[in-house]
N, C-alpha and C positions, 0 to 999 in steps of 0.2 A: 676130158679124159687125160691123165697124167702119161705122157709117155716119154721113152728118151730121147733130148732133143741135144742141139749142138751145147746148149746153156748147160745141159746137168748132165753127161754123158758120167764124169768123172766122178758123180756122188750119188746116181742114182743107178737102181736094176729092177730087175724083174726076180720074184720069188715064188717057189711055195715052199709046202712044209719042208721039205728036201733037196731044192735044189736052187740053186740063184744063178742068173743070166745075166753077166755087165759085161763092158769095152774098157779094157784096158790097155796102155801102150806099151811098146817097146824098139826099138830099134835095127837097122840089118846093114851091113857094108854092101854100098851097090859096086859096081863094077867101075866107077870111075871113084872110089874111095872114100865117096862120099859116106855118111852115116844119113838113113833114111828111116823115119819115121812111120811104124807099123801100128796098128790100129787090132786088136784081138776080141773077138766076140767070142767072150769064153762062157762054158757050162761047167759050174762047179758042186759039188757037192757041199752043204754049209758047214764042215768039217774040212773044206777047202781040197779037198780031194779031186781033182780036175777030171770030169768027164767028157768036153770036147771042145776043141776049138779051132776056129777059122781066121785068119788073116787076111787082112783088106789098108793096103794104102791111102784110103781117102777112109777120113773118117765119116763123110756126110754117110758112105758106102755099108761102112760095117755101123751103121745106127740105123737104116734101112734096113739092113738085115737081122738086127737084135729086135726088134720094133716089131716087123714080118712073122719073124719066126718064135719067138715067147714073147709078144705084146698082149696075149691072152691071159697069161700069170699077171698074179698082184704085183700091183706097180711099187717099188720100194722107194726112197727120200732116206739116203743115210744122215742126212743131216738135221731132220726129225729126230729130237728128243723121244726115247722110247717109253710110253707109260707104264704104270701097272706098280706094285708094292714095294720094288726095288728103287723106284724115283721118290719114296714118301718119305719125305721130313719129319713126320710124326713122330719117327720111333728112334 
């Protein structure tokens, strides 16, 4: 079963018709000035409209909780070639 793992965090999600489930990063100033790397298990709408998201400092953390919480949606592979009529050379 395809799920998100530390290897494809960054090119893979969870889908259905309406909504997709990835980890993306970003960053936050800690208290000794540091720049600290955040980890986002976000819920988007595929019109990119953000429906919810959670923050998790380790990323083992928030791919536990992407995996847990929509591991039951179709597993996406953006880096799959997408088929169908618009990929045909034919025309």
């Amino acid at each position: 079963m395809n799920r998100v793992r530390l290897e494809n965090w960054n090119f893979c999600c969870y889908q259905t018709s309406r909504q997709r489930a990835f980890i993306s990063m970003g960053g936050e100033h800690a208290e000794s000035g540091e720049i600290k790397f955040v980890y986002f298990a976000t819920v988007t709408e595929l019109e990119g409209q953000e429906i919810y998201q959670r923050a998790f400092h380790d990323l083992a953390d928030a791919i536990t909780f992407l995996n847990q919480t929509y591991g039951h949606w179709p597993f996406l592979d953006l880096t799959v070639p997408k088929s169908g009529c618009s990929t045909c050379h034919a025309h």
